[in-house]
VEXMIGU-511966 format. One record per residue (C-alpha): residue in one letter; residue number from 1; chain; x, y, z. Coordinates in steps of 0.02 Angstrom, whole numbers, padded with zeros to 5 digits. Each point is the difference from the previous one (the first is absolute). Layout:
REM VEXMIGU-511966
> A, NUM, A, X, Y, Z $
...
//
This chain:
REM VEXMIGU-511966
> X, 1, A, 04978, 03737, 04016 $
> X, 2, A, -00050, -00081, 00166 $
> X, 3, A, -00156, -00009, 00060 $
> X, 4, A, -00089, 00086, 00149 $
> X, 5, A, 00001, -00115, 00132 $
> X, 6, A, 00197, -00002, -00031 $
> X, 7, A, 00004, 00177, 00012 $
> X, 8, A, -00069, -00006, 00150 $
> X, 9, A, 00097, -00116, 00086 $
> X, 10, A, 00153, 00089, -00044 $
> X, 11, A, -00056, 00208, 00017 $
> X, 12, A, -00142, 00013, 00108 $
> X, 13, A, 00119, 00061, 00134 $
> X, 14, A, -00042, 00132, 00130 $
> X, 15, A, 00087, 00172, -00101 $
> X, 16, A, -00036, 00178, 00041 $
> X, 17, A, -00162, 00089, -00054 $
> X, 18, A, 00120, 00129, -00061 $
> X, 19, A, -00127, 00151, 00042 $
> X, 20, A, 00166, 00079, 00049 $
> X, 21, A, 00178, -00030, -00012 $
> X, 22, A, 00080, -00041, 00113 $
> X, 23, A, -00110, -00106, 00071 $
> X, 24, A, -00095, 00063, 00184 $
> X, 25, A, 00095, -00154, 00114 $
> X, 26, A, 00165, 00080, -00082 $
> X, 27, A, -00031, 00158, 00087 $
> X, 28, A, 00101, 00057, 00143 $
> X, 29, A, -00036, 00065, 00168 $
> X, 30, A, 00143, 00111, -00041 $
> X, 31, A, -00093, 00123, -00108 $
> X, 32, A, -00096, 00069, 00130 $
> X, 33, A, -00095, 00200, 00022 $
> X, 34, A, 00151, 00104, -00031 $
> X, 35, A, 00044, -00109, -00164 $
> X, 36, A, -00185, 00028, -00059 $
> X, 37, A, 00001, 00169, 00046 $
> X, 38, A, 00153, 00037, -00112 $
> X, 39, A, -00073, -00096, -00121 $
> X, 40, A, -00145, 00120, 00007 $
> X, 41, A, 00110, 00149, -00001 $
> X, 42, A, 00060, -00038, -00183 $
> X, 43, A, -00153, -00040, -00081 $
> X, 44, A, 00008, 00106, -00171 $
> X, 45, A, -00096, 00155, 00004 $
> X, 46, A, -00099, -00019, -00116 $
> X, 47, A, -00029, -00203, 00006 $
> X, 48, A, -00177, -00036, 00004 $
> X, 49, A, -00065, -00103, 00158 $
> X, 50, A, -00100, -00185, 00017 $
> X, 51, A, -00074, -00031, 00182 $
> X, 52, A, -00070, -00154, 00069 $
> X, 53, A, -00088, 00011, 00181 $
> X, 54, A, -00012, -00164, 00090 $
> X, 55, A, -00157, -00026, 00109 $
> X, 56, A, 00029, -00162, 00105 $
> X, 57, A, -00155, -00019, 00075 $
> X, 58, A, -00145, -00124, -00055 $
> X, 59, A, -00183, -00044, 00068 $
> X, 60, A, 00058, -00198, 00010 $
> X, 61, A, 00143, -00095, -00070 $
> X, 62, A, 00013, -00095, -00159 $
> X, 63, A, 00097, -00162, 00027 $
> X, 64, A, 00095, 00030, -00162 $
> X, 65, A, 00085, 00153, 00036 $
> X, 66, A, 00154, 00055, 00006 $
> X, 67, A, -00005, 00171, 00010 $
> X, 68, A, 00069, 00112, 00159 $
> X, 69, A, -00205, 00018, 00092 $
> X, 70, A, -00082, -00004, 00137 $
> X, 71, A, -00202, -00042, 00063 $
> X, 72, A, -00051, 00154, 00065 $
> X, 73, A, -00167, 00087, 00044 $
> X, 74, A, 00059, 00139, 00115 $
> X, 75, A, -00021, 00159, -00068 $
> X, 76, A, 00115, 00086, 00118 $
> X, 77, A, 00143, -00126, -00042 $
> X, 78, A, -00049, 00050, -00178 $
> X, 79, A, 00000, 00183, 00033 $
> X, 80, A, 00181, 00015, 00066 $
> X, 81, A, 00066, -00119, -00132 $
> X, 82, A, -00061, 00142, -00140 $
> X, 83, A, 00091, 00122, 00118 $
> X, 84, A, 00142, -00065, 00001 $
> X, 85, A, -00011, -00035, -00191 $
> X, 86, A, -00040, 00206, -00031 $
> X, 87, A, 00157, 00021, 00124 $
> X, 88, A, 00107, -00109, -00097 $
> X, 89, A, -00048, 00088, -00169 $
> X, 90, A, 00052, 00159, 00094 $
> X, 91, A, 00171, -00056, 00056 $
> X, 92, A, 00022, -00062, -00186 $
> X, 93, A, -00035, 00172, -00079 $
> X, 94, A, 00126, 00090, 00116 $
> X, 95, A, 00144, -00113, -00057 $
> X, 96, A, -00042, 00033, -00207 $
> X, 97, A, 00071, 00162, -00055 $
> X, 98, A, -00158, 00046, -00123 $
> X, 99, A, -00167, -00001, 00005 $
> X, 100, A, -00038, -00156, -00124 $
> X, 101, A, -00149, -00060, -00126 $
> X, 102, A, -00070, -00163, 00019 $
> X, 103, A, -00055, -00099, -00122 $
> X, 104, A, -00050, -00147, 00081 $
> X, 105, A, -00096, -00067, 00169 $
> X, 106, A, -00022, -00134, 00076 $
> X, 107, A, -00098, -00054, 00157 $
> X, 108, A, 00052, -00201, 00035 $
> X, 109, A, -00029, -00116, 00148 $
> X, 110, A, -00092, -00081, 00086 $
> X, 111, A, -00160, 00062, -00041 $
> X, 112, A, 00014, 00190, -00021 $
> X, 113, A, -00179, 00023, -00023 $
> X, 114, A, -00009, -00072, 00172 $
> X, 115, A, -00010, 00123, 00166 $
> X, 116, A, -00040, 00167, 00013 $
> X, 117, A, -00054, 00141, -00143 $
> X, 118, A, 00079, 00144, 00082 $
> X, 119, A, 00191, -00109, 00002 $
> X, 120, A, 00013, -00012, -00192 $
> X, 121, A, -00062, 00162, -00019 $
> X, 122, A, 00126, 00063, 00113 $
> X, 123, A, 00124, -00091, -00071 $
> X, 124, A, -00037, 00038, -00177 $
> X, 125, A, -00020, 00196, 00055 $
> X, 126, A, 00187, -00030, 00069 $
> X, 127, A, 00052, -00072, -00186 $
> X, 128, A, -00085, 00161, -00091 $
> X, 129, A, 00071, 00136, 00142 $
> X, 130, A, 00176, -00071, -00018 $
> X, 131, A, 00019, -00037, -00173 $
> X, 132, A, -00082, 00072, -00175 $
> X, 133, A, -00129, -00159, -00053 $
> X, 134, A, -00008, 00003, -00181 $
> X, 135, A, -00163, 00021, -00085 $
> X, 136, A, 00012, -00124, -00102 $
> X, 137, A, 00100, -00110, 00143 $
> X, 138, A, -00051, -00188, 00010 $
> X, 139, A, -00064, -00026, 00185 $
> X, 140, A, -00057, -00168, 00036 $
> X, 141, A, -00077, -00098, 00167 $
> X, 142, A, -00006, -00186, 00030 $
> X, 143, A, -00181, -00059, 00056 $
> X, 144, A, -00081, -00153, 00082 $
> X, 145, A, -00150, -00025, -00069 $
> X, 146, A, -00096, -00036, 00142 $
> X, 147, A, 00042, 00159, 00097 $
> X, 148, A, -00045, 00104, -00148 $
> X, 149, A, -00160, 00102, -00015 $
> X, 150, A, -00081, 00142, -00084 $
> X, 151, A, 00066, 00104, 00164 $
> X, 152, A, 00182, -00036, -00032 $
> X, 153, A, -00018, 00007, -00207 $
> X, 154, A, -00059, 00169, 00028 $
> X, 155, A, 00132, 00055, 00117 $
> X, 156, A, 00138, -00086, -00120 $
> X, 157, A, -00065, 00115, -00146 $
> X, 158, A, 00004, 00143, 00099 $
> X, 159, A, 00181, -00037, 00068 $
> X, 160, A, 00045, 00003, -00180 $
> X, 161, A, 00022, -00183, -00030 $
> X, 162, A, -00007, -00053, -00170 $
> X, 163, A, 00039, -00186, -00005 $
> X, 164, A, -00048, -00132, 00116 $
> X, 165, A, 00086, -00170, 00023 $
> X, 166, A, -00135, -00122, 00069 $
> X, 167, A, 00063, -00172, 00099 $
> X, 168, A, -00097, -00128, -00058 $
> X, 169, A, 00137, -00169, -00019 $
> X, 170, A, -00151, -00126, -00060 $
> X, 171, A, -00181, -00011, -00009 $
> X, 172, A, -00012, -00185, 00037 $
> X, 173, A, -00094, -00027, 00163 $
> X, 174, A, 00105, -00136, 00062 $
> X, 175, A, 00174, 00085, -00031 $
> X, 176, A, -00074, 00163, 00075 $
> X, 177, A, -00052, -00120, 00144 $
> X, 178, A, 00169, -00069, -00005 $
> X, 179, A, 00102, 00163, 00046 $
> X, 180, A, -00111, 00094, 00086 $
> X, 181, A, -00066, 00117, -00108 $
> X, 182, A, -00183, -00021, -00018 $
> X, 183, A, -00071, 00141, -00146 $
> X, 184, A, -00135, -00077, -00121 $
> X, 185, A, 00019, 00075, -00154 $
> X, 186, A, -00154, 00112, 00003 $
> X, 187, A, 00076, 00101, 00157 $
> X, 188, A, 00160, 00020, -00145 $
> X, 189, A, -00125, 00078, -00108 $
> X, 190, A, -00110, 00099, 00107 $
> X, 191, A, 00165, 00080, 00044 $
> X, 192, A, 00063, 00040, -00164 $
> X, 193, A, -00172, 00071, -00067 $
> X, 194, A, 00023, 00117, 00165 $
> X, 195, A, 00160, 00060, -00088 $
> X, 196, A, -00049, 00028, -00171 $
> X, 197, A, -00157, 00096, 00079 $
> X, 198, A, 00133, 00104, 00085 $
> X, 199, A, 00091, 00024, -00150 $
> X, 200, A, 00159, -00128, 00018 $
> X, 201, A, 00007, -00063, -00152 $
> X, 202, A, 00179, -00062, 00025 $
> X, 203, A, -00016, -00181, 00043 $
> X, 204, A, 00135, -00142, 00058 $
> X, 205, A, -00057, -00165, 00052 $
> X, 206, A, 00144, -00102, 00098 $
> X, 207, A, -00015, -00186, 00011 $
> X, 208, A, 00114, -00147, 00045 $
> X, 209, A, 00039, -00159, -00067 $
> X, 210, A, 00077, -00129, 00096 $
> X, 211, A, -00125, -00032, 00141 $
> X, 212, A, -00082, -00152, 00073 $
> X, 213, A, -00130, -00085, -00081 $
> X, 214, A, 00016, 00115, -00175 $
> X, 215, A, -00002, -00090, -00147 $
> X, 216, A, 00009, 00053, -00185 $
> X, 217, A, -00181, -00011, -00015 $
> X, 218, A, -00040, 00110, 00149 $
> X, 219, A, 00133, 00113, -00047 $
> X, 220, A, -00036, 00033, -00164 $
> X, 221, A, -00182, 00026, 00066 $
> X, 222, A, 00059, 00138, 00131 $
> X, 223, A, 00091, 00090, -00159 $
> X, 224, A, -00178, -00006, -00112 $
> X, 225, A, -00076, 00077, 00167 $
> X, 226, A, 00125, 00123, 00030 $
> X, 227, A, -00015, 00071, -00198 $
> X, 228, A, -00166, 00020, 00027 $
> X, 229, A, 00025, 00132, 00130 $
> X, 230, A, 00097, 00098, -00147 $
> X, 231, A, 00162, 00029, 00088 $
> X, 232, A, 00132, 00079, -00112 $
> X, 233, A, 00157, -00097, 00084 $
> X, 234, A, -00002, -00164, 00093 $
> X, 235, A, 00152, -00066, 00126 $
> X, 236, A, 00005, -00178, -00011 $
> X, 237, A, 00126, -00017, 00127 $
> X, 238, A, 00092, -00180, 00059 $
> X, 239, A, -00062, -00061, 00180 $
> X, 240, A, 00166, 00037, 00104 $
> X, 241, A, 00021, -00132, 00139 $
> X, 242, A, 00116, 00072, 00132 $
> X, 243, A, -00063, -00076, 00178 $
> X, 244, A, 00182, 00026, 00047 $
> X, 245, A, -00029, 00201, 00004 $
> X, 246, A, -00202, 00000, 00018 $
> X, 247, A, -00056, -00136, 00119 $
> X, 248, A, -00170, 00008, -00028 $
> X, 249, A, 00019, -00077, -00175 $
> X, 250, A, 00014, -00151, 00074 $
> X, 251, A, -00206, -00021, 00021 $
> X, 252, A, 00017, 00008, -00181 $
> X, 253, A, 00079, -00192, -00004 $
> X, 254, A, -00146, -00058, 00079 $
> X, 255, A, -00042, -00041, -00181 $
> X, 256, A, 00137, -00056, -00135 $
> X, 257, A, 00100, 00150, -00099 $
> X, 258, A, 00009, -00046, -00184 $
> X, 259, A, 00179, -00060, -00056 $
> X, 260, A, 00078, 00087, -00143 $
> X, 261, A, -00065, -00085, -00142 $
> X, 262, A, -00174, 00028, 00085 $
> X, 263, A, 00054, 00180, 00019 $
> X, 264, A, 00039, 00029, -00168 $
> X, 265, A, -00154, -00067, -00065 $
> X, 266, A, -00087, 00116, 00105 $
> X, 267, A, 00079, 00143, -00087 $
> X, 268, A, 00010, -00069, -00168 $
> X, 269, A, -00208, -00032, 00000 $
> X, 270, A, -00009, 00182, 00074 $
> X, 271, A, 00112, 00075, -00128 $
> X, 272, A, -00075, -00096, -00142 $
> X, 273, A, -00178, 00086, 00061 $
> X, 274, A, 00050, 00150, 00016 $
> X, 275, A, 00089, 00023, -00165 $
> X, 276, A, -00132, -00084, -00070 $
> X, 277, A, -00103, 00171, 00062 $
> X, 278, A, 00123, 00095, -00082 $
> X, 279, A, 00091, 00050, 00149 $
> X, 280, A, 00205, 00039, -00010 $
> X, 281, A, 00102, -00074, 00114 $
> X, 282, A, 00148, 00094, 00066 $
> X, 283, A, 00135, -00071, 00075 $
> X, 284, A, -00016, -00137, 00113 $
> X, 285, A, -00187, 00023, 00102 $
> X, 286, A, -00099, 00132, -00071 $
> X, 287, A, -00115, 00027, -00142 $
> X, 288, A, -00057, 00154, -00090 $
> X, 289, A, -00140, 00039, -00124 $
> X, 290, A, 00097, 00053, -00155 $
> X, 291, A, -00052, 00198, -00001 $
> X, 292, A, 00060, 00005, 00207 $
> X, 293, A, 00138, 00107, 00016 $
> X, 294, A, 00099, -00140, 00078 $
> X, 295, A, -00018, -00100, -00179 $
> X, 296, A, 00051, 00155, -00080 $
> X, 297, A, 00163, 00004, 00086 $
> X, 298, A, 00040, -00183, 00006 $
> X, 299, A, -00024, 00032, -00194 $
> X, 300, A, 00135, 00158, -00001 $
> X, 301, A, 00107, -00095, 00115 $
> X, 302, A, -00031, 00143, 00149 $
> X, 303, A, -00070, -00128, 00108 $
> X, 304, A, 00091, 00011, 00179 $
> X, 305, A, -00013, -00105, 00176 $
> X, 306, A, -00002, 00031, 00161 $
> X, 307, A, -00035, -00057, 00190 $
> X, 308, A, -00190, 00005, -00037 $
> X, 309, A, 00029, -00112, -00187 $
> X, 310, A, -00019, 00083, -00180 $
> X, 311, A, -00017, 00181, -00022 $
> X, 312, A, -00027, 00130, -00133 $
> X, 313, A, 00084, 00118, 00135 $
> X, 314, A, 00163, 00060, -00092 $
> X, 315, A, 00053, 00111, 00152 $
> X, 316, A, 00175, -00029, 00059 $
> X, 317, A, -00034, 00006, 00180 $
> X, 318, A, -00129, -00085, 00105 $
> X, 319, A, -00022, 00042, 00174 $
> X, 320, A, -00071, -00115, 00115 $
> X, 321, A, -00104, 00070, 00155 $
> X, 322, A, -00080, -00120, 00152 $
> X, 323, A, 00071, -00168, 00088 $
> X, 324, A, 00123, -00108, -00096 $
> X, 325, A, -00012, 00127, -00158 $
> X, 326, A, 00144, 00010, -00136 $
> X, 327, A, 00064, 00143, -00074 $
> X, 328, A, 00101, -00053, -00185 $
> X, 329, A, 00107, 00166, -00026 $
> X, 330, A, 00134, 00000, -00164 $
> X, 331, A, 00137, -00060, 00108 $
> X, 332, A, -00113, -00093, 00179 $
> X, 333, A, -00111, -00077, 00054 $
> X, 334, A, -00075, 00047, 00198 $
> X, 335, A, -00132, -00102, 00099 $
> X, 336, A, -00086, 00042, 00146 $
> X, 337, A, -00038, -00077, 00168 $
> X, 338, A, -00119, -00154, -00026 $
> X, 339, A, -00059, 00014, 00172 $
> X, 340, A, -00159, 00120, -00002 $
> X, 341, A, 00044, 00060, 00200 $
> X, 342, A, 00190, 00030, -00038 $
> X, 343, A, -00036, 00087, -00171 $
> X, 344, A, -00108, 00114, 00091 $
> X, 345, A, 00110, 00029, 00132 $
> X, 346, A, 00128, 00065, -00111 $
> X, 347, A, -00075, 00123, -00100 $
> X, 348, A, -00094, 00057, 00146 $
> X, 349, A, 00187, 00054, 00086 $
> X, 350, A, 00049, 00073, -00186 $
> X, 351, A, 00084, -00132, -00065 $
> X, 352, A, -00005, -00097, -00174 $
> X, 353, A, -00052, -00163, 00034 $
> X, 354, A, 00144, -00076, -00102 $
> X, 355, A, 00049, -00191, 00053 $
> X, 356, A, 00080, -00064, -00158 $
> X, 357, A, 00047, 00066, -00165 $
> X, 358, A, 00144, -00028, -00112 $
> X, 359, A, 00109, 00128, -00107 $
> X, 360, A, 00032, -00056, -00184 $
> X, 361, A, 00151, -00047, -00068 $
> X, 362, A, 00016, 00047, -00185 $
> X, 363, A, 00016, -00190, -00042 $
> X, 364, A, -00158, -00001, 00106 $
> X, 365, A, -00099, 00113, -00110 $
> X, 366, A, 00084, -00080, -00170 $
> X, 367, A, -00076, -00162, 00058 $
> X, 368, A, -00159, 00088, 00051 $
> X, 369, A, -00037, 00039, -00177 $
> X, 370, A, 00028, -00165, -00063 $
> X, 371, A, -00110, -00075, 00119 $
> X, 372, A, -00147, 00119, -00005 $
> X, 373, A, 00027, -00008, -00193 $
> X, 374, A, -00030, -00191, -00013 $
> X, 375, A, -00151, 00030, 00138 $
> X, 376, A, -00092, 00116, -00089 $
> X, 377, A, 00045, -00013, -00210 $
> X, 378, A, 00067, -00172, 00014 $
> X, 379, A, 00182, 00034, -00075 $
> X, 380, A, 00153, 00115, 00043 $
> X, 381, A, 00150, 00045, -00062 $
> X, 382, A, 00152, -00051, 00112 $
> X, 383, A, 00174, 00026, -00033 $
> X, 384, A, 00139, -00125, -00028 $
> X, 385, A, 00065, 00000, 00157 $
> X, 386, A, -00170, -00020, 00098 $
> X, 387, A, -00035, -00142, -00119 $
> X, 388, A, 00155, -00084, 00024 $
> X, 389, A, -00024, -00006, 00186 $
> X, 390, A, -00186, -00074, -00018 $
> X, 391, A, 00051, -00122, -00134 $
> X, 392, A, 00009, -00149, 00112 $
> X, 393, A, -00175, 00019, 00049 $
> X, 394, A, -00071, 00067, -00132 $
> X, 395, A, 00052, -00150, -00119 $
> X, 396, A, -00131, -00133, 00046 $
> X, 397, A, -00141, 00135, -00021 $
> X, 398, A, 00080, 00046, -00172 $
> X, 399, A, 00013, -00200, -00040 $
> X, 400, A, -00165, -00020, 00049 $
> X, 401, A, -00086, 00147, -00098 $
> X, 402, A, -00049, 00098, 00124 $
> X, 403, A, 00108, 00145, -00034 $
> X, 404, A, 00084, 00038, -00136 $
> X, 405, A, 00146, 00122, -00079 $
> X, 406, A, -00051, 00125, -00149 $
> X, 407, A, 00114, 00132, -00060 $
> X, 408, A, 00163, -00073, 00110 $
> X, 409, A, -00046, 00110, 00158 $
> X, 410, A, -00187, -00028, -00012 $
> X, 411, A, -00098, -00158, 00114 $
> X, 412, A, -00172, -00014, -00036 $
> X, 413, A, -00122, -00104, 00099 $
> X, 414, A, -00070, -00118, -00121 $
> X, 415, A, -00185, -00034, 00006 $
> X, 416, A, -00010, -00162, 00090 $
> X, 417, A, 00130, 00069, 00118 $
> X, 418, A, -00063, 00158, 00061 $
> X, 419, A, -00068, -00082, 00169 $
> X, 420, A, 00161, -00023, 00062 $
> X, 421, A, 00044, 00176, -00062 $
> X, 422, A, 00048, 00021, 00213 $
> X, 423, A, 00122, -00155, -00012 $
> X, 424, A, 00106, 00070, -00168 $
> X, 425, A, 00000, 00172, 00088 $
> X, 426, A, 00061, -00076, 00136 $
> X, 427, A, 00146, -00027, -00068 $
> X, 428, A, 00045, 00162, -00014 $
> X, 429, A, -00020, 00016, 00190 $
> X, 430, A, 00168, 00020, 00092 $
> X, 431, A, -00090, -00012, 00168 $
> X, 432, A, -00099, -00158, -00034 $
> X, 433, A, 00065, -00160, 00077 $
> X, 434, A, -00127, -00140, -00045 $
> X, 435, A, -00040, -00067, 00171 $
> X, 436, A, 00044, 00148, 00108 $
> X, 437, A, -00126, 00095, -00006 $
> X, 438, A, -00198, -00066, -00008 $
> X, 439, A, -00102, 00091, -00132 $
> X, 440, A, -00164, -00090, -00086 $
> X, 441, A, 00038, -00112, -00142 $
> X, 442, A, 00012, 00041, -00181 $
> X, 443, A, -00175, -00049, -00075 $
//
């Protein structure tokens, strides 16, 4: 067997995150509102629903980040952006043929605690007028901690949140210091006992390895804080450095970025602490107490993955609603307008704001299951002729023991290889042309 730092040097390449298949830069400007609204049209009666609501908008901005945002503190921009959101989740409804249950919610960003009450209630009240909210429905909202009060833990509860991801990334002054993103750790916890008071119990904690200035040591001391705070999941997700599509992350290289073998002993010491704790991990960058619902289905092999990571949500359509949202139907996939103004525009004249999507092919969705397989249960069954055609470049990961065959059709990640879980999927990608398309590196 060869050793990491040979490993490294030959597959820490920049893959796919595979939270969908094809990847988002294989989309097509092609698929565009009247694809997506057929799309729509043949949704299965009776197929439960997933939502996610993206909420750009942000009090400052985090050097790190690569999300779609923007700094904001008008509450009128604010205000029409949550109109045109309700109007969007109007247009929607009209275009499925039944009224459907949802099981799942999600409010993303951004910060979507940030802004205005009355636009997430709106927005929500949209959600529960339009489609029938199970009771029993997961509906979760992403949280900076230092916008988050007793105010807004009250108004979650009473929106019907039950789980709360909190941004947090590290607790070490000089890394905070280093990205922009000053939040001691006592404004964490004031804002999590503010939750529990409310009655959110339901606790994620998202961090990020990878940064400036981390080191195992401070790392593994961020984890010990973060279990104190009694989440029941932690993200422990790998610093993506893409200056090429967010500019602003180049105020990050004001410091050095850890190399790979730095990298992955960032993860390793946080991984070893966790687990240590007694924590799960599932699949590649999150972390679950072992009587969470997520462990529970990483155990029964239910697990699933989409554009916001790993998800207990088993529906079989998501629909995305706000700026640069995806929808993942059976057979598409359907973004929306990035741009906040021209999203608004077009849903404010009626129209889907559909820019890029992509119909499946059935070879598509065949390779779809192999991939999400090996993301979330680390094996898959592929058929001959699949595994003839990744043969070539599967064979140094099988020589080298990352992979391996069981049963003839099986590959199983092996222990030691399950970081570069994204390269061997890879492999399976018919879209992927190492080089020709720039996605963050493996570990």
């Amino acid at each position: 067997m060869q050793n990491t730092s040979a490993w490294l040097q030959k597959y820490d390449l920049p893959v796919p995150r595979y939270t969908s298949y094809p990847a988002a830069p294989h989309f097509t400007s092609e698929f565009g509102p009247d694809a997506f609204s057929g799309e729509l049209a043949r949704i299965e009666e009776r197929s439960p629903l997933s939502l996610y609501v993206h909420v750009p908008f942000c009090r400052s901005l985090c050097w790190y980040c690569g999300c779609n945002m923007k700094v904001a503190n008008n509450t009128a921009t604010m205000m029409a952006y949550a109109a045109a959101v309700q109007r969007e989740i109007e247009l929607a409804a009209t275009h499925i043929a039944a009224r459907h249950k949802v099981e799942s919610i999600h409010f993303g960003g951004g910060t979507p605690t940030w802004g205005p009450r009355a636009g997430r209630e709106a927005v929500t009240r949209a959600i529960r007028t339009q489609f029938d909210v199970a009771p029993d429905a997961e509906f979760s909202v992403e949280a900076d901690p230092r916008t988050l009060d007793g105010e807004i833990a009250d108004e979650l509860a009473a929106l019907g949140v039950n789980r709360v991801s909190i941004g947090v990334q590290d607790f070490d002054t000089p890394v905070q210091e280093a990205i922009n993103r000053i939040q001691p750790f006592s404004v964490v916890e004031r804002g999590v006992k503010e939750l529990r008071r409310a009655g959110l119990r339901d606790l994620n904690i998202d961090l990020i390895y990878g940064l400036p200035l981390q080191t195992p040591e401070t790392v593994a001391r961020t984890i010990e804080l973060a279990i104190g705070l009694a989440p029941q999941r932690i993200a422990l997700f790998g610093y993506a450095h893409v200056p090429w599509m967010k500019k602003h992350q180049k105020l990050v290289e004001r410091l050095p970025l850890p190399d790979a073998a730095q990298r992955l002993a960032l993860f390793t010491a946080a991984q070893d602490t966790l687990t240590a704790h007694g924590f799960v991990q599932i699949g590649i960058d999150h972390f679950a107490a072992p009587d969470d619902k997520m462990a529970r289905a990483a155990a029964e092999g239910t697990l699933n993955r989409n554009f916001q990571g790993y998800t207990t949500d088993t529906s079989p359509a998501l629909l995305g609603f706000g700026a640069s949202a995806i929808s993942a139907l059976s057979t598409s996939y359907a973004q929306n307008d990035p741009g906040i103004d021209s999203y608004m525009d077009a849903v404010g004249n009626g129209r889907l704001a559909t820019v890029r999507g992509r119909h499946l092919t059935g070879e598509d969705v065949r390779r779809r299951e192999i991939i999400m397989n090996l993301m979330c249960n680390a094996r898959c069954t592929v058929g001959s002729d699949l595994a003839a055609q990744a043969a070539p470049a599967l064979a140094p990961l099988l020589a080298d023991g990352l992979c391996r065959w069981e049963n003839g059709q099986d590959l199983a990640m092996t222990d030691e290889g399950k970081p570069w879980v994204r390269v061997v999927a890879a492999c399976f990608d018919s879209y992927h042309a190492p080089g020709a398309a720039r996605h963050a590196r493996a570990v």
